[in-house]
C-alpha positions as a printed NumPy array, in Angstrom:
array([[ 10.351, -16.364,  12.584],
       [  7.815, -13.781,  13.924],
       [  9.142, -10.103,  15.537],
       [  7.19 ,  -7.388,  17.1  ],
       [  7.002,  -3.995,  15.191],
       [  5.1  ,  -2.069,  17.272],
       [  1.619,  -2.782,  18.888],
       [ -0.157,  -5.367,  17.203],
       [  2.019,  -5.783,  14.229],
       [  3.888,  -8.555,  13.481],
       [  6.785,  -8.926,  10.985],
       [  7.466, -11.91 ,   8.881],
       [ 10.712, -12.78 ,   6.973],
       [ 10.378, -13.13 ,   3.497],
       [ 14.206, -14.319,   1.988],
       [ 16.163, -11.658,   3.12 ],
       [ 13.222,  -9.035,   4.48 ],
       [ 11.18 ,  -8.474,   6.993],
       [  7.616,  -7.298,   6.281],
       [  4.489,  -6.772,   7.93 ],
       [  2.227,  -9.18 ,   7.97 ],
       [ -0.277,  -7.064,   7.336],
       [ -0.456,  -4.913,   4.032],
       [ -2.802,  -3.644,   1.544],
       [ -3.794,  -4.667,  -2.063],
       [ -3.8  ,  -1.7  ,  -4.283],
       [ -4.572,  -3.461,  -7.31 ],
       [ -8.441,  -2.335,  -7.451],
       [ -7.479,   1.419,  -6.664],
       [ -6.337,   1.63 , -10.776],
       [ -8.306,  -1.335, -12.331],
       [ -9.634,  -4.4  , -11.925],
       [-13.273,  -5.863,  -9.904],
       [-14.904,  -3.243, -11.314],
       [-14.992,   0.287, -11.308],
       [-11.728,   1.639,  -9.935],
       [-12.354,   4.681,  -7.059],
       [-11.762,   7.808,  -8.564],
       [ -7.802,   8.983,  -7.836],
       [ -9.103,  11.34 ,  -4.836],
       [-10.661,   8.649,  -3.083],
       [ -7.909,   6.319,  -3.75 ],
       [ -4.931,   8.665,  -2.394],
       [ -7.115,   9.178,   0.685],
       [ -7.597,   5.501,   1.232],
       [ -3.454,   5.36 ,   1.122],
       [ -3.287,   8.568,   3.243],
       [ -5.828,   6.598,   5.972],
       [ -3.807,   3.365,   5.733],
       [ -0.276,   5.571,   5.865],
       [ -1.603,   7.45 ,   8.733],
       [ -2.781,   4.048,  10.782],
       [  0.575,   2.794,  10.402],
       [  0.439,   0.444,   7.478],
       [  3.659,  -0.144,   5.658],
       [  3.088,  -2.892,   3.398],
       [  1.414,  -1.982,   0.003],
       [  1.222,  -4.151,  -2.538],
       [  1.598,  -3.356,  -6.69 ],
       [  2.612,  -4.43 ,  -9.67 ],
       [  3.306,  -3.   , -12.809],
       [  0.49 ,  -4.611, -14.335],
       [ -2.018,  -2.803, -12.095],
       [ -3.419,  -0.192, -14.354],
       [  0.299,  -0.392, -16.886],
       [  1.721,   1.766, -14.023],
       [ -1.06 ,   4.044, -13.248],
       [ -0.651,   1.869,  -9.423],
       [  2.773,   3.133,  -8.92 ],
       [  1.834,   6.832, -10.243],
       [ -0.37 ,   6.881,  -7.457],
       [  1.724,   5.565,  -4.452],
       [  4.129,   7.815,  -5.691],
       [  1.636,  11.208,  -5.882],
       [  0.684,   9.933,  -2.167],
       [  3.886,   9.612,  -0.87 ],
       [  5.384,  12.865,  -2.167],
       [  2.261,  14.402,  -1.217],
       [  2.376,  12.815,   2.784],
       [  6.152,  14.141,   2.919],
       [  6.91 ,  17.07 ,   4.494]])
């Protein structure tokens, strides 16, 4: 099953949820194929996505042994008003 959310965005169920179907990896902003962006240009890239509307980012606790989640969390707080 397929809803609208918005222009352009669809939302799929997943179980219980329903997400975007449209997100963003964040595993290569701490580690992994290759050299990881420096955390400036990473929080901006998450600030840019935020800002377009994007609402699905994907981590994992084994992207960077946290360092991921540190830095969704240092961009949210810092995109809160």
């Amino acid at each position: 099953m397929s809803t609208t959310a918005g222009p352009d965005r669809t939302l799929r169920r997943i179980g219980p949820f329903e997400v975007p179907a449209i997100g963003l990896g964040c595993m290569n902003l701490s580690h992994a194929y290759g050299v990881p962006p420096t955390p400036e240009a990473a929080e901006q890239l998450l600030r840019t996505a935020l800002d377009e509307g994007l609402t699905l980012l994907a981590s994992a606790a084994l992207c960077g042994f946290g360092a991921n989640e540190e830095l969704l969390r240092r961009t949210r707080l810092a995109a809160t008003p």
